[in-house]
N, C-alpha and C positions, 0 to 999 in steps of 0.2 A: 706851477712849479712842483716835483715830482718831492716830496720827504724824504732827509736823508735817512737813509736806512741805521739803527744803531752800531756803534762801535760796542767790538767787543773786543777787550783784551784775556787773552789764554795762557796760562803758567802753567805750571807744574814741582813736583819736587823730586821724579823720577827720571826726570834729564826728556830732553826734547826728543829723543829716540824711541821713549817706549808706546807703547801701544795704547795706554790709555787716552793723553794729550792727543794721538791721533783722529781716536773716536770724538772727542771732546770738540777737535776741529772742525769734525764732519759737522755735528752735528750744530755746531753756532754758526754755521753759513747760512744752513736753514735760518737763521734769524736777524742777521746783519753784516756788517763788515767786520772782518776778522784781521786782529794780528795777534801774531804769539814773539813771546818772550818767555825762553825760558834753559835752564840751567845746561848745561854741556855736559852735566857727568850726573848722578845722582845724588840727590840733598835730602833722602830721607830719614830723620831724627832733629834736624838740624834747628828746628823750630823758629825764633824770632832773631835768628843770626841773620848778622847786617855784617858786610865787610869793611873793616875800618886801616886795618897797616897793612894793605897788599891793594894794589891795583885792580880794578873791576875790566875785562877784558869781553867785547861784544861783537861779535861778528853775525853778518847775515847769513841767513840757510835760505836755501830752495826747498829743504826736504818736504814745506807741505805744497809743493806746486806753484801755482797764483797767491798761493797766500802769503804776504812780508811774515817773513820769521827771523828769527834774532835768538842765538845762541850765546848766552852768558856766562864768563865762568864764574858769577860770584852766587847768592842762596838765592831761595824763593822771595823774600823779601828784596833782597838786590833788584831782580828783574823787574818787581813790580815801580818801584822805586827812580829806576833806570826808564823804562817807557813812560812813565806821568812825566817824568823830568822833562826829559831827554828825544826819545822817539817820537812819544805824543803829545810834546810839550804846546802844539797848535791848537789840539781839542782832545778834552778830556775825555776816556772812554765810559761810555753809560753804563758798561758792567763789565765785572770782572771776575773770571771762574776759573775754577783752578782744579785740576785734577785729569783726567778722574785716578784717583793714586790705587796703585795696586798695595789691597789692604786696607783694612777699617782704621777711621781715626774717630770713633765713635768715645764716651765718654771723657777721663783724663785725657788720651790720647790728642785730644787738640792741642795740648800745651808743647808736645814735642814733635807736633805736625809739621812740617816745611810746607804741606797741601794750604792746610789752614793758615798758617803764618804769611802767606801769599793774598789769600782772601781777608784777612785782619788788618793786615800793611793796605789794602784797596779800602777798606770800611775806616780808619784813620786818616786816612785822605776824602772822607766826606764819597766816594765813588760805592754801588753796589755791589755786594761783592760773593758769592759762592763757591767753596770747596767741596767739590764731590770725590767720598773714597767707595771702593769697593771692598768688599768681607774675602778677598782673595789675592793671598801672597804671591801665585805663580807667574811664569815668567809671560805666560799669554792667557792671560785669564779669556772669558764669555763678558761682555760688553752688552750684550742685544739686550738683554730683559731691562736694561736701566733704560734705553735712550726714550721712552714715551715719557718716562719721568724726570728725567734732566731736562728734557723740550718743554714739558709742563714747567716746572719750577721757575724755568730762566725765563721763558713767555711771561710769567705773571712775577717778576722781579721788575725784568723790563717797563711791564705796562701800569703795575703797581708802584713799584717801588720798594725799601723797606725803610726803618728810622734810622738815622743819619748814625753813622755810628757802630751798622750793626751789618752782619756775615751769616750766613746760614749754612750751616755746618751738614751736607746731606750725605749720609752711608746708605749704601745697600748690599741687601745679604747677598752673599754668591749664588751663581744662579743653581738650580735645580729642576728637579724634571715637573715640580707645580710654579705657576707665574706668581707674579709679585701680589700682594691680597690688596696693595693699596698705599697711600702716603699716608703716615702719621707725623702730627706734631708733638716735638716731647721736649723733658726736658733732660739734660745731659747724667747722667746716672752716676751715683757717689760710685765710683769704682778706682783702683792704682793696681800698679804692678807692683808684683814681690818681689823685690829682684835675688838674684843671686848672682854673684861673683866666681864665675869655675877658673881658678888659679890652676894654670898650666903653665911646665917648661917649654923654651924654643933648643932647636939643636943646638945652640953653645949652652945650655944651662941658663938660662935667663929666665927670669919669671916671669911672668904676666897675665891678664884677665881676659875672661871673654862673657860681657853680659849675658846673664839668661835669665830665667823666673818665668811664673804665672800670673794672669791677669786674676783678682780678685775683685768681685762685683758687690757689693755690699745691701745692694738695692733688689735683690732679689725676689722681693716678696712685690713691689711699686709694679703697675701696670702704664705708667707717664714715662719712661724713659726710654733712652733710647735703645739704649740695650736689651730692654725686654721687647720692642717694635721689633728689633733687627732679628730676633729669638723666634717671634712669631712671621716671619716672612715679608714684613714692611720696611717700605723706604724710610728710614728716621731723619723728619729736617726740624734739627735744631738752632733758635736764634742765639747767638753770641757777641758780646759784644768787649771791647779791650779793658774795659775800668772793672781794677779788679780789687774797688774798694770795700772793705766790708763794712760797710755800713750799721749794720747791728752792732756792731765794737765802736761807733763813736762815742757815743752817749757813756760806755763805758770808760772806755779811754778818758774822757772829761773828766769825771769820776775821782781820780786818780790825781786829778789836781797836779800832774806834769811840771 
């Protein structure tokens, strides 16, 4: 009797139309059976939002062919969520990848990831799980220089494994006219945004904001992060995992005689 080939389930947070989920598709055929679940509009910033007083609304798409796809209107989390349940409540899928998101989610940026928050929601439920982003905000970015290392990683996800629990977090830099130098393991780099708030009028006179700022890296001198990989022309996969206890503070907390 012939081995069933793995399931793969496929998210996003750029909504099921854009270009990257489509490469993502191609490319986990090569590896097993595919289904996608994933958002109907765009959920980028959206991070660990779960829909809770609005109705989660699912319908089928054709748009990747042969492949079952499911268009959600609720977050990345939702979809994931909705196919363990629900879609693929008969067999659980053997991994789960998500992206590839136009734009790095490299450092802090995981926290406000809808990519990652996709692949955290699958490593919570005990399932393998990878968010791959790209260093590239445009509307059709370059894809090719990634796919030998998305096919690598999720190859030895599959056949490895990783600990219960945990997401591998993979950025690549936008492509350029030299190839990628290689996969690095790092760790996630002290960096945040600065933000700033531009207070603008609308045509009645109404006030309002429109986020902006600079990313500030703090770790810039570190050669383990991922930030400084992605600097020098490497794929950065970092392990992540949801417990985001600080443990150095218990002992202290104790202390304190509560």
């Amino acid at each position: 009797m012939s081995e069933k080939k793995p399931l793969i389930l496929i998210t996003n947070d750029d909504g099921i139309t854009a270009h990257g989920i489509r490469t993502l598709v191609d490319l986990m055929k090569q590896l097993g059976s595919v289904v996608v679940v994933a958002p109907n509009s765009p959920q980028s910033g959206m991070g660990h939002a779960i829909t809770i007083a609005n109705p989660i609304r699912l319908y089928p798409s054709d748009i990747f062919g042969d492949v079952p796809a499911y268009e959600c209107s609720g977050t990345p989390a939702d979809c994931v969520k909705l196919a363990k349940n629900h879609i693929l409540k008969d067999r659980a899928p053997d991994l789960v990848v998500s992206g590839i998101n136009h734009g790095s989610n490299s450092s802090i940026s995981i926290l406000y990831s809808g990519t990652m928050s996709a692949a955290i929601e699958a490593a919570i439920e005990g399932i393998p799980a990878i968010g791959f982003s790209l260093g590239d905000f445009t509307h059709n970015p370059d894809f090719s220089h990634t796919h030998e290392h998305i096919l690598t990683i999720a190859r030895n996800v599959l056949e490895r494994g990783v600990d219960r629990g945990t997401a591998l977090n993979v950025n690549f830099p936008a492509r350029t006219a030299e190839p990628l130098k290689g996969i690095r393991i790092c760790r996630q780099a002290n960096a945040k945004w600065q933000e700033v708030f531009d207070e603008r009028r609308d045509p009645h006179g109404r006030r309002y904001f429109w986020l902006a700022g600079d990313f500030v890296n703090f770790d810039t001198h570190a050669e383990d992060t991922d930030e400084y990989a992605l600097a020098q022309n490497y794929t950065s996969v970092v392990p992540c995992k949801y417990d985001l206890t600080a443990y150095g503070m218990l002992d202290t907390l104790n202390e304190w005689k509560l």
